[in-house]
ROSE-4610 file (N, C-alpha, C; in Angstrom, 1 decimal, always signed):
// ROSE-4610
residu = [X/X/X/X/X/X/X/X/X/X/X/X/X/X/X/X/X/X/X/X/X/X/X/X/X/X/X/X/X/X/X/X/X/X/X/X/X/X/X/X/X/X/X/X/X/X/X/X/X/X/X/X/X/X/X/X/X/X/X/X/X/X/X/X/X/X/X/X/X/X/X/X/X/X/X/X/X/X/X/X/X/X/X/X/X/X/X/X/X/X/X/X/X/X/X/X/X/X/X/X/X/X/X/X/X/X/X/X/X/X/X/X/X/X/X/X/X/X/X/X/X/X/X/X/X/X/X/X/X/X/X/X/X/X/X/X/X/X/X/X/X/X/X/X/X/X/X/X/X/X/X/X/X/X/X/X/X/X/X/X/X/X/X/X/X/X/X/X/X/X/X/X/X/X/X/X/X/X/X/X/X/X/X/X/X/X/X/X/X/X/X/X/X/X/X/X/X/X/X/X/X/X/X/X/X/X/X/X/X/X/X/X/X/X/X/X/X/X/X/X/X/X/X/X/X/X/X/X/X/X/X/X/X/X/X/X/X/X/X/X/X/X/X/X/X/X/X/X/X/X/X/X/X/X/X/X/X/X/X/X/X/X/X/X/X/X/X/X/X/X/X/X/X/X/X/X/X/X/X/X/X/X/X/X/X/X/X/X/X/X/X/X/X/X/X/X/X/X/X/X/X/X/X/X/X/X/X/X/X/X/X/X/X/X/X/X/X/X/X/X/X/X/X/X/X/X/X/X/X/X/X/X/X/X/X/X/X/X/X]
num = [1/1/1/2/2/2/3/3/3/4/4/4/5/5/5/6/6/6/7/7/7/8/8/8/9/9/9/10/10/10/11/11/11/12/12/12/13/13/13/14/14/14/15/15/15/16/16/16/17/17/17/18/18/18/19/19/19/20/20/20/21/21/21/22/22/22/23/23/23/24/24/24/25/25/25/26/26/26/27/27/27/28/28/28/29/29/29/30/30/30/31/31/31/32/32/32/33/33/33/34/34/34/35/35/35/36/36/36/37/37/37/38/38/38/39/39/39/40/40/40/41/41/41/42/42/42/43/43/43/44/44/44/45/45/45/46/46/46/47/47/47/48/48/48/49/49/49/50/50/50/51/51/51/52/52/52/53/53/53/54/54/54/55/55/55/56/56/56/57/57/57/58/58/58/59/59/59/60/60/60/61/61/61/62/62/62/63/63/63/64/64/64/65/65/65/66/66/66/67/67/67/68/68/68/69/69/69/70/70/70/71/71/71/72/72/72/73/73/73/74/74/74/75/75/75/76/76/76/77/77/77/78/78/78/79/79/79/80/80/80/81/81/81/82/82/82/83/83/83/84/84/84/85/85/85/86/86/86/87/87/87/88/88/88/89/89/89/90/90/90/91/91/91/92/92/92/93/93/93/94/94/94/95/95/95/96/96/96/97/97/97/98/98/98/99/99/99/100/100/100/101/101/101/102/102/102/103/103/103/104/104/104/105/105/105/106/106/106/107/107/107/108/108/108/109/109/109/110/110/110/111/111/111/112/112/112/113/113/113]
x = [-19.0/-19.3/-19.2/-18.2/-18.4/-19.6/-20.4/-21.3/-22.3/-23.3/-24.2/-25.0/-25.7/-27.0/-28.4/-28.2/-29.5/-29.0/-27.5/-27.6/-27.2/-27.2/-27.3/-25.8/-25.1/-23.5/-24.2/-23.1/-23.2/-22.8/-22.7/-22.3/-20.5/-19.6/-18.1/-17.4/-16.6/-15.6/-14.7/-14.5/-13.2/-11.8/-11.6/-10.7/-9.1/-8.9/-7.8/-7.9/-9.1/-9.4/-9.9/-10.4/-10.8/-9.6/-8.6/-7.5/-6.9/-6.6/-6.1/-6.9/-7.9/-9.0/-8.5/-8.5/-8.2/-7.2/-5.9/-4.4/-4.6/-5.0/-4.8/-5.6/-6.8/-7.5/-6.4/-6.3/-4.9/-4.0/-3.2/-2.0/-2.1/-3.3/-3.9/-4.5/-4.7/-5.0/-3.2/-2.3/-1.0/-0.3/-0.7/+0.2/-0.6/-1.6/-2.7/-3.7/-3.6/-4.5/-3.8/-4.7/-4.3/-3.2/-2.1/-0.9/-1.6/-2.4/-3.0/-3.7/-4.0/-4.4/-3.2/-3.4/-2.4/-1.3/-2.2/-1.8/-1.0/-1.7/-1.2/+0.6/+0.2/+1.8/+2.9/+2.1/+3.4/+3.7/+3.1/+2.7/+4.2/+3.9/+4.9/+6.6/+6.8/+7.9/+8.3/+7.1/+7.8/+8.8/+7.6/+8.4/+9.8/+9.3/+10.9/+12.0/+11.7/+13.2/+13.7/+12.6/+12.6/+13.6/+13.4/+13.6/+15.1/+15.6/+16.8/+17.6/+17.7/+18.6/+18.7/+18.2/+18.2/+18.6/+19.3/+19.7/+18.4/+17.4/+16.2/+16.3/+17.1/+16.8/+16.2/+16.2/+16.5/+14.9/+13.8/+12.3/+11.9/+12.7/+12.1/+11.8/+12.4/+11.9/+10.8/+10.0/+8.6/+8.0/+6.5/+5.6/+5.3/+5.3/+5.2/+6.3/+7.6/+8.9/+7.8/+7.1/+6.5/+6.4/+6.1/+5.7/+6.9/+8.1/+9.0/+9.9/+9.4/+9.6/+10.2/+10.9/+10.7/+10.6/+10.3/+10.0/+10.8/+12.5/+13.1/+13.4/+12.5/+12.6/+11.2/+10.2/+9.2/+9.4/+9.7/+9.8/+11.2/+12.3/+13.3/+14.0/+15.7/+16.2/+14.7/+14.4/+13.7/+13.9/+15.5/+15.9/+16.0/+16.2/+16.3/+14.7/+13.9/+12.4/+11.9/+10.4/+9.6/+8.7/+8.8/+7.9/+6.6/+5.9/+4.7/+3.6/+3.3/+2.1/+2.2/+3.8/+4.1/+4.1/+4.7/+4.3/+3.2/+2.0/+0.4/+0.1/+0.5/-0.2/+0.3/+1.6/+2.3/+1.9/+1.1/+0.4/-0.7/-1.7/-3.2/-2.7/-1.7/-1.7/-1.6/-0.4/+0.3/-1.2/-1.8/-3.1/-4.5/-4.2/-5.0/-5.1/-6.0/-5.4/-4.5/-3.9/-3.3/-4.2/-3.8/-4.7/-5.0/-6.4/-6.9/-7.4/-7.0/-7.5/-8.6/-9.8/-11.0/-11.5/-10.7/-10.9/-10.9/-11.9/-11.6/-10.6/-9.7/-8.8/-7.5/-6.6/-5.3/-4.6/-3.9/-3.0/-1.7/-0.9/+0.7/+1.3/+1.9/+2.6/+4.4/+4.9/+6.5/+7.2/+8.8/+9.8/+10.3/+9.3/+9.7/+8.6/+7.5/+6.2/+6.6]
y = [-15.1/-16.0/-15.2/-15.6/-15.4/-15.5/-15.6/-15.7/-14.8/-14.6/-13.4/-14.3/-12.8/-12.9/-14.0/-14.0/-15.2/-16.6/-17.1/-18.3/-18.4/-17.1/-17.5/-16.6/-16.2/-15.4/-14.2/-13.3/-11.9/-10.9/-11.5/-10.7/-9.8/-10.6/-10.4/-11.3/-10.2/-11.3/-11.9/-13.3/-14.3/-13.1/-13.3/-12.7/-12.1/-12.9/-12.4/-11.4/-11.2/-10.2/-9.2/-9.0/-8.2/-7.4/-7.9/-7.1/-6.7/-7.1/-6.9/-5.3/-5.9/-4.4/-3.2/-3.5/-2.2/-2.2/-3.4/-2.1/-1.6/-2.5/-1.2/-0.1/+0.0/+1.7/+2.1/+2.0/+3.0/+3.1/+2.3/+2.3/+3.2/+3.6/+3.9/+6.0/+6.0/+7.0/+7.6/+6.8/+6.9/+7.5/+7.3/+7.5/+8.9/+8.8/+10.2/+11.2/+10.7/+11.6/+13.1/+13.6/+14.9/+14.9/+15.6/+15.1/+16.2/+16.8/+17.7/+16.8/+14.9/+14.1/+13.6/+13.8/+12.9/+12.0/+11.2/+10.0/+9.9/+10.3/+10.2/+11.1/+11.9/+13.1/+12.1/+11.3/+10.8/+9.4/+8.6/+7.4/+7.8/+8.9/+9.3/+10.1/+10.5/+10.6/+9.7/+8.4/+6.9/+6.3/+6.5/+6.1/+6.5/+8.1/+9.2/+8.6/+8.6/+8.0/+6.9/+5.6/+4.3/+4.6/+4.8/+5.0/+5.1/+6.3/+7.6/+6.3/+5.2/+4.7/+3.2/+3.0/+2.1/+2.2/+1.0/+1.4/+1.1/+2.0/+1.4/+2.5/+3.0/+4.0/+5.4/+6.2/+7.7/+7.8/+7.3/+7.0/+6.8/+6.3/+5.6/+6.2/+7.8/+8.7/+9.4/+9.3/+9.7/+8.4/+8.5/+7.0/+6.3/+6.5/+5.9/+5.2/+5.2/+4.0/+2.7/+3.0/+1.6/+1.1/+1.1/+0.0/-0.2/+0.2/-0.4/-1.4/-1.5/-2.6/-4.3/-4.7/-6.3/-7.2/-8.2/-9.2/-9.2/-9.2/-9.0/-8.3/-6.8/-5.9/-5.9/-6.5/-6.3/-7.6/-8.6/-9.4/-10.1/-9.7/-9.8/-10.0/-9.6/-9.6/-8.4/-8.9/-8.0/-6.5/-6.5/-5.2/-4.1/-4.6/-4.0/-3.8/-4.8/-5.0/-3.7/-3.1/-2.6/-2.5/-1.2/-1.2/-1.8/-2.7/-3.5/-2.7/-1.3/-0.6/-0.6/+0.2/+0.1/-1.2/-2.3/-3.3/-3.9/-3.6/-3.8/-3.2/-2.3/-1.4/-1.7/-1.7/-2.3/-3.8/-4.9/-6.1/-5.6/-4.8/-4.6/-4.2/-3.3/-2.4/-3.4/-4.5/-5.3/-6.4/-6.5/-7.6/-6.7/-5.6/-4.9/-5.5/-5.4/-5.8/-5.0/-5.4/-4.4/-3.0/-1.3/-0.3/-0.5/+0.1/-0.3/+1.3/+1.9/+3.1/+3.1/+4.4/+4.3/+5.6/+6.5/+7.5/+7.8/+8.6/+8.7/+8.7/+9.5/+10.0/+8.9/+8.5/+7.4/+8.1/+7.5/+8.2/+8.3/+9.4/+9.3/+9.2/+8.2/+7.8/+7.7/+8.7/+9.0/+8.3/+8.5/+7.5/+7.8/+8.6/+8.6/+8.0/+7.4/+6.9/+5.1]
z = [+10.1/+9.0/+7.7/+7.1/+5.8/+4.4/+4.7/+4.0/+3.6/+2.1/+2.4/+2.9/+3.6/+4.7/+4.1/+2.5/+2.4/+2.8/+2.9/+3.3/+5.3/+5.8/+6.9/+7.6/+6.7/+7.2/+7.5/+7.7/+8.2/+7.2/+5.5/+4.5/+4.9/+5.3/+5.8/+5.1/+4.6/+3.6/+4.2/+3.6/+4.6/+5.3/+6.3/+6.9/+6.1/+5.2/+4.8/+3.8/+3.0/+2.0/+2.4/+3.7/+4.5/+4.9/+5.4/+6.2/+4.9/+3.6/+2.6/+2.1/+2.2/+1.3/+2.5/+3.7/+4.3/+4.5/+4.7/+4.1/+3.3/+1.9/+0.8/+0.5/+1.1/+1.5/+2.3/+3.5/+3.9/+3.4/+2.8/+1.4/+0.5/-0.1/-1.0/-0.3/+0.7/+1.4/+1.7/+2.2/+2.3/+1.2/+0.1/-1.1/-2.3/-1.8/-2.3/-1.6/+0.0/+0.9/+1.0/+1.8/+2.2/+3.2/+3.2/+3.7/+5.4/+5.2/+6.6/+7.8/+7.1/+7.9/+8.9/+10.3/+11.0/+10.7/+10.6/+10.6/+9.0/+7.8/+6.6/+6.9/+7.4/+7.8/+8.2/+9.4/+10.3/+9.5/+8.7/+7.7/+7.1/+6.4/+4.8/+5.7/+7.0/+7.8/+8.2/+8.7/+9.1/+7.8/+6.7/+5.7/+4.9/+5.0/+4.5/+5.6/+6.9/+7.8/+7.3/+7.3/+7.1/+5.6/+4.5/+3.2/+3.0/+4.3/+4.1/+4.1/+5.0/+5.8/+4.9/+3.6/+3.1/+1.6/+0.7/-0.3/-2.0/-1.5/-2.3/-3.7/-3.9/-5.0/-5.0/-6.0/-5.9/-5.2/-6.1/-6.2/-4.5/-3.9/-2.6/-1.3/-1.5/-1.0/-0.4/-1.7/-1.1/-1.0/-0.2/+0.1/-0.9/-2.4/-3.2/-3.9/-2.8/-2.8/-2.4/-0.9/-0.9/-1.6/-3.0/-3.8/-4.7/-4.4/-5.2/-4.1/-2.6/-2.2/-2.5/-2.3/-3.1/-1.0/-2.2/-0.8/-0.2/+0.0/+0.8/+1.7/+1.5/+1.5/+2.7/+2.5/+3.1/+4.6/+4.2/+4.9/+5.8/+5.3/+5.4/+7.2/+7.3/+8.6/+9.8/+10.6/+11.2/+11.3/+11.4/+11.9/+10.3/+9.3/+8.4/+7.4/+8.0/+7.5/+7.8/+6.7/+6.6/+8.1/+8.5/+10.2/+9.7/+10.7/+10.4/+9.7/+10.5/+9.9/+8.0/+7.4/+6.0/+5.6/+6.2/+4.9/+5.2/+6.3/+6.1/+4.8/+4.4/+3.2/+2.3/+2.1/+1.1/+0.9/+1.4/+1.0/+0.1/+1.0/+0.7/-0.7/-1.2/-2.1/-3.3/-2.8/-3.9/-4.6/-3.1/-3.4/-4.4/-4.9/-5.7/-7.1/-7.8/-9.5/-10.1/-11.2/-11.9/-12.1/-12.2/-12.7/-13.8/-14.1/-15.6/-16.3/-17.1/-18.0/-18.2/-17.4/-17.7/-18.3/-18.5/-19.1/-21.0/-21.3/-22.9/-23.5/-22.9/-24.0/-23.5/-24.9/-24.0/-23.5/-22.3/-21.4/-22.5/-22.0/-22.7/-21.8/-22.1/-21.7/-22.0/-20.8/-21.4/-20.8/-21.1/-20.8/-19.4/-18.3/-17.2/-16.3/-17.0/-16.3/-16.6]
């Protein structure tokens, strides 16, 4: 039950924002963890193979091509689609808000960012 615990739920968010928040923690762990974690190692070589063999751009290389993804690209012919685990992450990630600047000083921002 989705509900908080004063009206009687189990304080669990509806199911789809749920699976959402934890692709995009793994997404998110994918694209900035410690590359000495397993799973993040073999995540970012699924993706480097998946990447090599497609015409996504110079960028799409490393795991942070995921996000230059387009829908066709994520959901597309099966055989040419994103392996299930990457476009789990690649949802959660897209379903985040835009980033917002919380630091003092403004970012600079150059003509390669």
């Amino acid at each position: 039950m989705a509900a908080h615990p004063r009206v009687g739920g189990f304080g669990l968010m509806p199911l789809q924002q749920h699976l959402l928040s934890c692709w995009a923690s793994e997404g998110a762990e994918l694209l900035c963890g410690d590359a000495a974690l397993p799973w993040v190692a073999v995540g970012r070589v699924l993706w480097g193979r998946w990447a090599a063999l497609r015409p996504l751009g110079a960028d799409a290389s490393s795991a942070w091509g995921l996000l230059l993804c387009d829908r066709a690209c994520l959901f597309g012919d099966e055989a040419w689609a994103v392996p299930r685990p990457l476009r789990e992450m690649a949802q959660g990630l897209r379903a985040l808000p835009p980033p917002q600047h919380v630091g003092d000083e403004p970012l600079r921002v150059s003509d390669l960012c």
